[in-house]
C-alpha positions in Angstrom: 18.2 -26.6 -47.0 16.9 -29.2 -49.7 17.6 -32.6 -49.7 16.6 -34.6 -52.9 17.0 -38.4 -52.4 17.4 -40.9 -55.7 18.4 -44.5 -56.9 15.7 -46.6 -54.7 14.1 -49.0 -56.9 13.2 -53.1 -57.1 16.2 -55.5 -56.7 16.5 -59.6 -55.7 17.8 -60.5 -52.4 21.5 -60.4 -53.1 21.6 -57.2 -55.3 22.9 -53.9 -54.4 21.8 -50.7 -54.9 23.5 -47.3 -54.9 21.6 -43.9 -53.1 22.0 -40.7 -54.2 21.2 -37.4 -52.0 21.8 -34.1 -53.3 21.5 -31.4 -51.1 21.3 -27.3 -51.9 23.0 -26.6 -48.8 25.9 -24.3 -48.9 28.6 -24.8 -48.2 27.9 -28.6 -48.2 31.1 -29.4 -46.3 29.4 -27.9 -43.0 27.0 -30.4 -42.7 27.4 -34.1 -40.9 25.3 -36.1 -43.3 23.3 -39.7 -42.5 21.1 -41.5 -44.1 17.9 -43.4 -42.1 15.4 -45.6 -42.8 11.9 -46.6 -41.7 9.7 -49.4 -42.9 5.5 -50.1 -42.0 5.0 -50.2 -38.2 8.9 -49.3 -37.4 10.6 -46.3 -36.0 12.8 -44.6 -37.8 16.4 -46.2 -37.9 19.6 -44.9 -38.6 21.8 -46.4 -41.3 25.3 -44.5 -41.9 26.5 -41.4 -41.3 29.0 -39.6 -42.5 31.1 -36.5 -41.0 31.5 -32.6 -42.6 35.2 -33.8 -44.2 34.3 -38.1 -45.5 36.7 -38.8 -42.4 34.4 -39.9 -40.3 31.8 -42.8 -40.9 29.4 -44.5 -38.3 26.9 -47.5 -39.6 24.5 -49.6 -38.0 25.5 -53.0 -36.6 22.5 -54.3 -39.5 24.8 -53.2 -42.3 28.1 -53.2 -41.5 30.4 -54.7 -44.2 27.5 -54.5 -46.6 26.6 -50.8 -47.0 29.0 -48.1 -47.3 28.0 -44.0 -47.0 30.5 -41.3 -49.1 30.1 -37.9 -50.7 31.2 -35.9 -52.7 31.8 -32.4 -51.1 32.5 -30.7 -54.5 29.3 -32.2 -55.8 27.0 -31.7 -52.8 25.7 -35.0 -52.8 25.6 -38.0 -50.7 25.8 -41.5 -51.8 25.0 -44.8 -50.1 26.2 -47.8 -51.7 24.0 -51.2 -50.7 25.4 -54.3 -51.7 24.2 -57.6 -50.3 20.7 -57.0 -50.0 18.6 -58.4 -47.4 15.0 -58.4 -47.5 14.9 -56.8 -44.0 16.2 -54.0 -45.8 13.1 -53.2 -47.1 12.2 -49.5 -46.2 12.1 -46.4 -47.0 15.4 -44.1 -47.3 15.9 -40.8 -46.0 18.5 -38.4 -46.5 19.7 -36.3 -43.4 21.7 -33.2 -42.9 22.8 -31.5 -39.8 25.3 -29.1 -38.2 26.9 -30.4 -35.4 29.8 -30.8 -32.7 30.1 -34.6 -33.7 28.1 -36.8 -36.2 25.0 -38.1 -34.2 23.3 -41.6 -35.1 19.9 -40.5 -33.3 16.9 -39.1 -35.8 15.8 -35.9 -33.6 19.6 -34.7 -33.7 18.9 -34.4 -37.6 17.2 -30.8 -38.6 16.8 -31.4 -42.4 15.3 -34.2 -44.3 14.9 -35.3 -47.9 11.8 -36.8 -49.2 12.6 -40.7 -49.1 13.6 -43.0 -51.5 11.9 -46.4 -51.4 14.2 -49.5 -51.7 12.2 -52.8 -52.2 14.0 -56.2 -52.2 12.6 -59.3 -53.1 13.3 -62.5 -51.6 
């Protein structure tokens, strides 16, 4: 399973973004999905997640009401959109895929990984 992660970039505190992860997994609606993130001198942290169906969608306290995770099963791709940006999230983004009994929040639950998509925001 590929993951290809897209749509990091530059943007002012205040700004949104929107993350793209397209994935060659087959079929795509097996796999819980989550996106993480990890910046200089910090453990990996876990963002949203979303479950095999879209029905199900867990998010960090940190972004609650400012981020929100979907996909697009038909597509086989993952999206995460940012609004509000904080400097603090500063990091970079990684695309997650996983089968399993229930979506998990915790990194090592997660077999396959995209390459990171670095989001920058500027105070």
């Amino acid at each position: 399973v590929q993951l290809q992660a897209s749509g990091g970039g530059l943007v002012q505190a205040g700004g949104s973004l929107k993350l793209s992860c397209s994935s060659s997994a087959r079929p795509f609606s097996r796999f819980d999905m989550a996106w993480f993130r990890q910046s200089p001198g910090n453990y990996r942290e876990f963002v949203a997640g979303i479950s095999k169906s879209g029905g199900n969608t867990r998010y960090a306290d940190s972004v609650k009401g400012r981020f929100t995770i979907s996909r697009d099963n038909a597509a086989n791709t993952q999206y995460l959109q940012m609004n509000s940006l904080k400097p603090e999230d500063t990091a970079v983004y990684y695309c997650a895929a996983v089968i399993y009994p229930i979506l998990p929040t915790i990194a090592d639950r997660y077999r396959y990984w995209g390459q990171g998509t670095l989001v920058t925001v500027s105070s």
